[in-house]
C-alpha positions in Angstrom: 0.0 0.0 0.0 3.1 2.5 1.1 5.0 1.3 -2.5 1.6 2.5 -4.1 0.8 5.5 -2.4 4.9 6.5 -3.1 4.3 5.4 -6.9 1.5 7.9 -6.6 3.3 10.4 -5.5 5.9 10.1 -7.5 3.8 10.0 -11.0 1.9 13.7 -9.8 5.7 15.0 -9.3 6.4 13.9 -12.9 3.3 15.4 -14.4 3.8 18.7 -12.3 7.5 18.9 -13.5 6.2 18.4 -17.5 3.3 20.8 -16.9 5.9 23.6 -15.9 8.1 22.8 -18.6 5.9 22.7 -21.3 4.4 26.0 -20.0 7.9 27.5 -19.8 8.7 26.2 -23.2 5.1 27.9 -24.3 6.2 31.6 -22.8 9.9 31.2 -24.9 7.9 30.3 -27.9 5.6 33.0 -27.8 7.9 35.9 -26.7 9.1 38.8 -28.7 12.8 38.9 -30.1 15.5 40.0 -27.0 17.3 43.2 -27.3 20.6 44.2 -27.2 21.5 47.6 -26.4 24.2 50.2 -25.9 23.8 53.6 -24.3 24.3 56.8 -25.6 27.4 58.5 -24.2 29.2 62.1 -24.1 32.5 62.4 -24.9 35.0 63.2 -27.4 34.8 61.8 -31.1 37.2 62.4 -33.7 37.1 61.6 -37.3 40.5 60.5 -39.4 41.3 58.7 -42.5 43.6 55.9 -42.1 46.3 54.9 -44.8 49.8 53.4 -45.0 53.3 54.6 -46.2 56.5 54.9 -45.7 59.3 56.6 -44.3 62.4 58.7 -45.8 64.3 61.7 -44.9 63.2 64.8 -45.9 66.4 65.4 -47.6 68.2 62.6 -49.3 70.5 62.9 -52.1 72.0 60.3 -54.7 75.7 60.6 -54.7 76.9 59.6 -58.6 80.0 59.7 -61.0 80.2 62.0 -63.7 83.5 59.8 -64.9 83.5 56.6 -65.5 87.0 54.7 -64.1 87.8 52.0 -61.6 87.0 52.8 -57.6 90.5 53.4 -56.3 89.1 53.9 -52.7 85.8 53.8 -50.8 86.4 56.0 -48.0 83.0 56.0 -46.0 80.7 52.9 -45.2 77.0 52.8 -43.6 76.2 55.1 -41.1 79.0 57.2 -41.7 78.6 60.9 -41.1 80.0 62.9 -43.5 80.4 66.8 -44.2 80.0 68.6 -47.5 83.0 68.7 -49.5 84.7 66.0 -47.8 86.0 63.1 -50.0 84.3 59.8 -49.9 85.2 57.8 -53.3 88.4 58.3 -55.4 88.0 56.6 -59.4 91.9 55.8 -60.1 92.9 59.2 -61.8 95.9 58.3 -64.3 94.0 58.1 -67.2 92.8 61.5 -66.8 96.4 63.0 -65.2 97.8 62.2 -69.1 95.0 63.7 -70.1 95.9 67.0 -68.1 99.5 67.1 -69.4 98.2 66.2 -73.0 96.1 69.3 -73.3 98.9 71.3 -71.5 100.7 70.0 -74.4 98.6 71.6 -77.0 98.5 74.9 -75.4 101.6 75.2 -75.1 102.0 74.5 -78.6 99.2 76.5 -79.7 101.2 79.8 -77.5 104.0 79.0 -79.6 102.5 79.4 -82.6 101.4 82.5 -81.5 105.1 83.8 -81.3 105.4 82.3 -84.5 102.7 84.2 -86.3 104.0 87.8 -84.3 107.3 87.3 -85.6 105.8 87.0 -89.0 103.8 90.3 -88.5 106.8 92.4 -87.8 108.7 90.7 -91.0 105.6 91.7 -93.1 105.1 95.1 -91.6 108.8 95.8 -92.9 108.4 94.7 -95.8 105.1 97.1 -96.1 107.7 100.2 -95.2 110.1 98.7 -97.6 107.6 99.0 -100.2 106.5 102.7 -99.4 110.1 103.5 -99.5 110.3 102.1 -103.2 106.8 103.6 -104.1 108.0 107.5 -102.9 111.2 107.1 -104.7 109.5 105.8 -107.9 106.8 108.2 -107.5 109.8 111.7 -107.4 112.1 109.5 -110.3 108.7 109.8 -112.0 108.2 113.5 -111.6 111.2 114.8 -112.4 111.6 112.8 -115.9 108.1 114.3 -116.4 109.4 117.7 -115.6 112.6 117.2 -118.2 110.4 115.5 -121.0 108.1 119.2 -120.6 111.6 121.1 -121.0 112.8 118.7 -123.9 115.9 117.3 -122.3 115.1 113.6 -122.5 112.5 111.6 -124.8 109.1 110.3 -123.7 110.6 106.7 -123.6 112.2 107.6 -120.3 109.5 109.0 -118.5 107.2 106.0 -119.5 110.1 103.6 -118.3 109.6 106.1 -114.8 105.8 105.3 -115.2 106.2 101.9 -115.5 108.5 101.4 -112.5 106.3 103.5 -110.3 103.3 101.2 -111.3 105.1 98.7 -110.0 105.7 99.8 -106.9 102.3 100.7 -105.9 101.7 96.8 -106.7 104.3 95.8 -104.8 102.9 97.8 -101.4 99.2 96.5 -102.3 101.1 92.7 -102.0 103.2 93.8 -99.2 99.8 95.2 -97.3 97.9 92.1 -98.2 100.4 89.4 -96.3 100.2 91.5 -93.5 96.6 91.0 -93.2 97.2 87.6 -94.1 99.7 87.3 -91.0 97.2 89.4 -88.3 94.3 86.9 -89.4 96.8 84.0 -88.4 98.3 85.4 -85.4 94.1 85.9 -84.7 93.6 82.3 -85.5 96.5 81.4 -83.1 95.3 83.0 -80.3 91.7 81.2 -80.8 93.6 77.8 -81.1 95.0 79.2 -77.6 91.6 79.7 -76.0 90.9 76.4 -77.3 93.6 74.6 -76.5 93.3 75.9 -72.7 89.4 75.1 -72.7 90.1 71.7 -73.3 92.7 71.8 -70.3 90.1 73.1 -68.3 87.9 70.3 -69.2 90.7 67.8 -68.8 91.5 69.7 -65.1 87.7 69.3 -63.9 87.9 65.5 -64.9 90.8 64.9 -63.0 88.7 66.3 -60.0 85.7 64.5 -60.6 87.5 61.4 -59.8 87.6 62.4 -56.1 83.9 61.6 -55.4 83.2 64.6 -52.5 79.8 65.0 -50.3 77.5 67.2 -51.2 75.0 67.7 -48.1 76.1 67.3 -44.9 74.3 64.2 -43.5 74.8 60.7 -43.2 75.6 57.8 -45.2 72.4 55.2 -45.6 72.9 53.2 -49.0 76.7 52.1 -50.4 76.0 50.8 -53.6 80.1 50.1 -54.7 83.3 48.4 -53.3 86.6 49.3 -54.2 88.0 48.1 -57.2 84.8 47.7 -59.3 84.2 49.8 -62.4 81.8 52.5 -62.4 80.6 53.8 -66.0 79.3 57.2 -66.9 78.0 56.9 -70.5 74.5 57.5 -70.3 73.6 58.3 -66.4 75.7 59.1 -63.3 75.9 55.6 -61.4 74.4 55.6 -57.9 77.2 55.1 -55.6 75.8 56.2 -52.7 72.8 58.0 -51.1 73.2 60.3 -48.2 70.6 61.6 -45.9 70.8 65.2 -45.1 69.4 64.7 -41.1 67.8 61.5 -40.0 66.4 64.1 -37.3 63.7 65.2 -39.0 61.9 62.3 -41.4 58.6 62.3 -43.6 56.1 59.4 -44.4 54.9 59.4 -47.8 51.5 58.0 -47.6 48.8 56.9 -50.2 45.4 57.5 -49.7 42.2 56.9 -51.4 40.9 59.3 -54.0 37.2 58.9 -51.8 39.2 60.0 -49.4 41.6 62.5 -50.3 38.9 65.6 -50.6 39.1 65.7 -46.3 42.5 65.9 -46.1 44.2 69.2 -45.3 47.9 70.8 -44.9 48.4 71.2 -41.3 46.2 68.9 -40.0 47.7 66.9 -37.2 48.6 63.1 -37.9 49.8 59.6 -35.8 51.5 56.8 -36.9 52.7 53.0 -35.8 55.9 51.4 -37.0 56.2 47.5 -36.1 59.5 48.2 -34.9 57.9 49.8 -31.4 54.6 48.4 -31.1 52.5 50.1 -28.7 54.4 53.4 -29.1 52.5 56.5 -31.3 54.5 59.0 -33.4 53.4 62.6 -34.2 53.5 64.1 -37.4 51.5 66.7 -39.7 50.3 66.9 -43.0 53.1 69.4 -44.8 51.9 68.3 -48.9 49.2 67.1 -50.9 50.8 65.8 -54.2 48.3 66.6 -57.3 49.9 63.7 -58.7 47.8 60.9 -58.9 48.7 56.8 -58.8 46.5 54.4 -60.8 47.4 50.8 -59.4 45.2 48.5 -60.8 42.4 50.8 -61.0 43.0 51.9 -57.5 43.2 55.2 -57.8 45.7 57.6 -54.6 47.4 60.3 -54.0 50.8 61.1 -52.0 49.9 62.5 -48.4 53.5 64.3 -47.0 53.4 63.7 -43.5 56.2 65.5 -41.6 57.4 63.9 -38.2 60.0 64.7 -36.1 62.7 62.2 -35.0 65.7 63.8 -32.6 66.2 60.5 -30.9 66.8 59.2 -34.5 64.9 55.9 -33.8 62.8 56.1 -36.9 64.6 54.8 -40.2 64.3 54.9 -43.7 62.2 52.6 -45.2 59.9 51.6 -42.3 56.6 51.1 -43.2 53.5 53.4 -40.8 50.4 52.5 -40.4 49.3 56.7 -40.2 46.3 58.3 -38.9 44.9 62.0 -40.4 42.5 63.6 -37.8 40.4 65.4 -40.3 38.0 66.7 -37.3 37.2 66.9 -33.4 34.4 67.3 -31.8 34.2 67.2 -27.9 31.2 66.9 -25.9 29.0 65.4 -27.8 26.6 62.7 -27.8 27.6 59.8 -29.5 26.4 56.5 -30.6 27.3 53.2 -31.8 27.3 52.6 -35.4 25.5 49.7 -35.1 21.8 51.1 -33.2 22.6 53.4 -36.8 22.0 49.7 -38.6 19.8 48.4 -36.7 15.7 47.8 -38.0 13.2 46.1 -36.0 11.2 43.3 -37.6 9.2 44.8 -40.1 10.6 47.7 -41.0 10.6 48.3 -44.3 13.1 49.2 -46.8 12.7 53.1 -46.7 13.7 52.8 -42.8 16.5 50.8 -43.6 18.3 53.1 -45.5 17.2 55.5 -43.2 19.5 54.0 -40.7 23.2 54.2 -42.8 25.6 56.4 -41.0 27.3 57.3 -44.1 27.4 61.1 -44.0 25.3 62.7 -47.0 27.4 63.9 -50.0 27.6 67.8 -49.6 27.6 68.6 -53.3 24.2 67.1 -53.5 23.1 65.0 -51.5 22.8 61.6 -53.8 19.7 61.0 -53.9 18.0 60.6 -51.0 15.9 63.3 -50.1 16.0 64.3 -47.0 17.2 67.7 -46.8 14.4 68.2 -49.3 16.0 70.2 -51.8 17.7 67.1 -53.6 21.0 67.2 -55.5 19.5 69.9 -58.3 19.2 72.5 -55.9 21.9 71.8 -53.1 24.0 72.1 -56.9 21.9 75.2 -57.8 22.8 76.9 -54.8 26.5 75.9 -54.2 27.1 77.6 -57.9 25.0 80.5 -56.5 27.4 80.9 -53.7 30.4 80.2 -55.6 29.2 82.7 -58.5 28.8 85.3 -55.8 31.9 84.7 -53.4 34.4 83.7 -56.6 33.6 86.2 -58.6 33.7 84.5 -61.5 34.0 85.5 -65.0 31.6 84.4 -67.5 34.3 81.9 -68.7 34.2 80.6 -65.5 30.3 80.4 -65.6 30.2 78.5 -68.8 33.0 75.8 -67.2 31.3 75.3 -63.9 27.7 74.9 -65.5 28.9 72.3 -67.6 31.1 70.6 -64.5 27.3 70.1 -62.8 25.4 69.2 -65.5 28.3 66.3 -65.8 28.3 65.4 -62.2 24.2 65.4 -61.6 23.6 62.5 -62.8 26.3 60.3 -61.3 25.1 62.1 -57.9 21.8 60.9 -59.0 22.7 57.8 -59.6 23.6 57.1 -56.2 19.7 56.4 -55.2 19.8 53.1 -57.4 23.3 51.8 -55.8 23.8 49.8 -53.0 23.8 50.6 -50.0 27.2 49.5 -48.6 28.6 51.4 -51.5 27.1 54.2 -51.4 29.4 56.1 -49.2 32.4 55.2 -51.2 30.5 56.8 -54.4 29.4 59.8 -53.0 32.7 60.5 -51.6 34.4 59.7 -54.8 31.8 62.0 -56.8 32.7 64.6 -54.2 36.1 64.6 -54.5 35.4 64.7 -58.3 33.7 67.6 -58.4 36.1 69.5 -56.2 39.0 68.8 -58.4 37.7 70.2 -62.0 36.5 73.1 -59.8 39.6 73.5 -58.6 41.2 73.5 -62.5 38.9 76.6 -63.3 39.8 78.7 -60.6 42.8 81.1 -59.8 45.3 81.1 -57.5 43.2 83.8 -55.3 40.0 82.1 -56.4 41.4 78.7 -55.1 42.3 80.0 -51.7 38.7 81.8 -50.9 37.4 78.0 -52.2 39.2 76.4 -49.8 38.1 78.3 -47.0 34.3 77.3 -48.6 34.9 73.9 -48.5 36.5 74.1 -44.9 33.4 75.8 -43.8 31.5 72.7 -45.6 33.2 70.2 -43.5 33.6 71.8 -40.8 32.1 71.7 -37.3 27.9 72.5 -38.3 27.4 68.7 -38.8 25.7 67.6 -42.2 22.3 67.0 -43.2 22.4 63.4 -43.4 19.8 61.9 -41.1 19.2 58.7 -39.6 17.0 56.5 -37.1 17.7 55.1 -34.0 15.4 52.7 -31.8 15.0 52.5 -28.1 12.7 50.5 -25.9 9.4 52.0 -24.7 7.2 51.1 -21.5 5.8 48.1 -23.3 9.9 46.7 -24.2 9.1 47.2 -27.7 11.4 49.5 -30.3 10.3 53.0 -31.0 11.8 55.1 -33.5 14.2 58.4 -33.0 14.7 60.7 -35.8 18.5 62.0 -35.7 20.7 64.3 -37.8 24.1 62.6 -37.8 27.2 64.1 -37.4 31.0 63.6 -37.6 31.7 59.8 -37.3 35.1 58.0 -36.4 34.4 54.2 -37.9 32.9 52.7 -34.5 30.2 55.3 -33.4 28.7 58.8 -34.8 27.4 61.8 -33.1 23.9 62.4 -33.4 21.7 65.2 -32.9 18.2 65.3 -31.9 16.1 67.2 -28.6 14.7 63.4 -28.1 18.3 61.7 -26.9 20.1 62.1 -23.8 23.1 60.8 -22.4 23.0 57.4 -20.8 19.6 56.6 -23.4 19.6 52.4 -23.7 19.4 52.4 -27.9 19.5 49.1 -29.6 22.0 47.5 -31.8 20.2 44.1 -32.1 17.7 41.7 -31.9 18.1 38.2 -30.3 15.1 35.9 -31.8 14.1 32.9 -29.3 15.1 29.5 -30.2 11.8 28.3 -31.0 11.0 31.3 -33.3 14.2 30.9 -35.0 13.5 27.3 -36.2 10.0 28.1 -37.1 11.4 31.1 -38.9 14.0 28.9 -40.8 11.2 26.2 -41.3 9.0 28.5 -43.5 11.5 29.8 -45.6 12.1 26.6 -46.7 15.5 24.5 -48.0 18.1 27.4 -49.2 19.5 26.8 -53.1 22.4 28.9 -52.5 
């Protein structure tokens, strides 16, 4: 009777522990989805584009041979410091010392000639007075027998044998004259053959010192490219023999960044950068140049970022690779959330909310698209070229150019409402930094700097009309929405603006489905093809 009444007993305990169960298991079933949440928190938040490069001196300089010879001596190795002027390579100079005494050779030569050709001069300059002498005593021989042959004393024959010999002697002084000239035009041509000759031993003298290889920085030796004894030719290009940095003290990272990208960064704006050979350890640097040069690497298209860093402890060396960071802009207290409640959509949301939610900061030449500033990208355009008309100045040159730069960009800023949405950040920024540029091409130097300050004033610290939607729980735990306007972002959470938020506001970033719900879900979708 006990064994029954405990069998009993038992059985009710069983029933009572499957009756709770199954009612637990019936409350999980039928729940709503669980929430996870994040608060919203005031603080600091600072925006910066991140890139890569590498760093050099600010000064280096290839050290070459303008001779081509054999390396005699190497004088300096790695590391060595060197001064300006000093000698650090010799090319063996013997070929070039005959050289020297060749072309000392020749002018000597060539000033010999020159006392040559004088000594000629003076022996045709008396001949020249010779011939005047004979010329005056033909011309009075020739007079007087004219005189007698009037008075009848001798015959005519005489006085033309007078005129004949005086004809003669005028001839003679023309020739006489003429080899003179001849000699002054060599003595002339001596004296070139002089400057010549003494050009080439010029030449020949500067060879000679080219084969002492000197410094021409002060600064320190970080590439040796040559031994001693090995053969350095000159035909076409100086040979690198060795590169010298000016001062390791003060280094630059040449970075490459992103053409959607580019458009934010600014001279002078503050940088940090990593090196893996101090992990943990952050340098300072700051932007000094913006190279308009741009690299196309397979269809990748950057530009080279100058970032300027200091370096008196000299740990930093050429060639290291750093992982920089660009602040572009800072905003402090602020209120700031996690980029993920700006993703989030509740069940049933539907697609207009969800692209509602992107943090992706609106396109400020025209917004792409999306409408919510209301004006869409053919007025924010329209205005913009109002403003720049007005603040520019521009001529009607100008005009003609910047219509025809927005007619080309409206569409691809209108096409940004039919791309995807992970995309279309990337797109808008690209079209952006577009439109900048060709702006840029039609404007003047002082034009370019008053642009500047527009588009600082564009990105600057007013926040942008993008706008997005946040959810937090109401009194009955289910998601209500939040209109925001969205501000600067740093990657991981964005400040938002709205009077409904406060600091420490529980916003969700996701939804949890119960176990049971998610198998039911996955039942009626069916098997997946792909």
């Amino acid at each position: 009777m006990n064994l029954l009444k405990r069998g009993s007993l038992l059985s009710l305990i069983i029933l009572l522990l499957a009756a709770g169960g199954g009612y637990w298991y019936w409350q999980k079933r039928n729940a709503g989805p669980e929430y996870r949440t994040t608060k919203i928190e005031r603080g600091t938040i600072t925006a910066s584009v991140s890139a890569t490069g590498t760093l050099s001196p600010v000064v280096q300089v290839q050290v070459g041979s303008q001779v081509s010879g054999q390396l005699r001596d190497v004088l300096v190795d790695f590391n060595s410091e060197v001064k300006q002027g000093q000698i650090i390579a010799r090319i063996d100079p013997q070929t070039f010392e005959y050289r020297v005494k060749q072309a000392q050779a020749d002018v000597d030569a060539a000033r010999a000639q020159i006392l040559t050709q004088q000594a000629n001069i003076a022996a045709q300059r008396a001949l020249v007075a010779k011939a005047e002498v004979d010329l005056a005593q033909a011309k009075r021989d020739l007079d007087r027998k004219t005189q007698l042959v009037d008075k009848g004393f001798i015959s005519g024959a005489e006085r033309e044998t007078a005129q004949a010999v005086y004809n003669s002697a005028v001839q003679q002084l023309n020739t006489a004259r003429a080899q003179a000239d001849v000699s002054a035009a060599n003595l002339r041509n001596a004296q070139a053959v002089v400057k010549q000759r003494e050009a080439q031993l010029a030449q020949a003298n500067i060879d000679l010192g080219r084969t002492e290889i000197r410094a021409p920085v002060n600064g320190i030796v970080i590439k040796r490219s040559v031994e001693r004894g090995q053969t350095v030719a000159a035909s076409l290009q100086a040979p690198e023999l060795f590169i010298i940095a000016e001062s390791l003290a003060d280094m630059q990272v040449d970075t490459s960044i992103d053409e959607s990208e580019i458009g934010r960064v600014r001279t002078g704006q503050k940088a940090t950068f990593t090196v893996d050979a101090f992990p943990g350890r952050s340098f300072e640097g700051t932007v000094k140049q913006i190279r308009k040069a741009s690299q196309n690497v397979s269809n990748v298209v950057t530009y080279t970022a100058v970032i300027s860093a200091a370096n008196p402890a000299q740990e930093l060396l050429p060639g290291m690779t750093a992982n920089v960071r660009v602040v572009t802009d800072s905003r402090s207290d602020v209120l700031k959330v996690a980029n993920a409640a700006l993703r989030f959509r509740p069940a049933g949301a539907n697609a207009a909310e969800r692209g509602a939610n992107a943090p992706a900061a609106a396109p400020r030449e025209g917004n792409g698209g999306n409408g919510n500033n209301g004006a869409g990208p053919g007025g924010q355009m329209r205005a913009q070229r109002e403003r720049l008309e007005r603040e520019l100045a521009l001529s009607d040159t100008q005009k003609s150019k910047l219509d025809g730069i927005y007619a080309g960009m409206r569409e691809k800023f209108a096409g940004l409402r039919d791309a995807p949405e992970e995309e279309r950040r990337g797109m808008a920024e690209r079209n952006r930094s577009e439109l900048r540029a060709q702006i840029m091409e039609i404007l003047d130097a002082e034009q370019k700097k008053k642009y500047e300050q527009i588009l600082a004033e564009t990105d600057g610290r007013r926040g942008g009309n993008a706008r997005g939607r946040i959810y937090a729980l109401d009194e009955k735990n289910q998601p209500q929405a939040i209109e925001v306007r969205l501000g600067l972002s740093d990657g991981t959470a964005t400040e938002v603006i709205s009077p409904d938020v406060r600091e420490g506001m529980e916003i969700i970033t996701n939804a949890v489905q119960p176990q049971g719900d998610a198998s039911k879900s996955r039942a009626s979708r069916g098997p997946r093809m792909f």
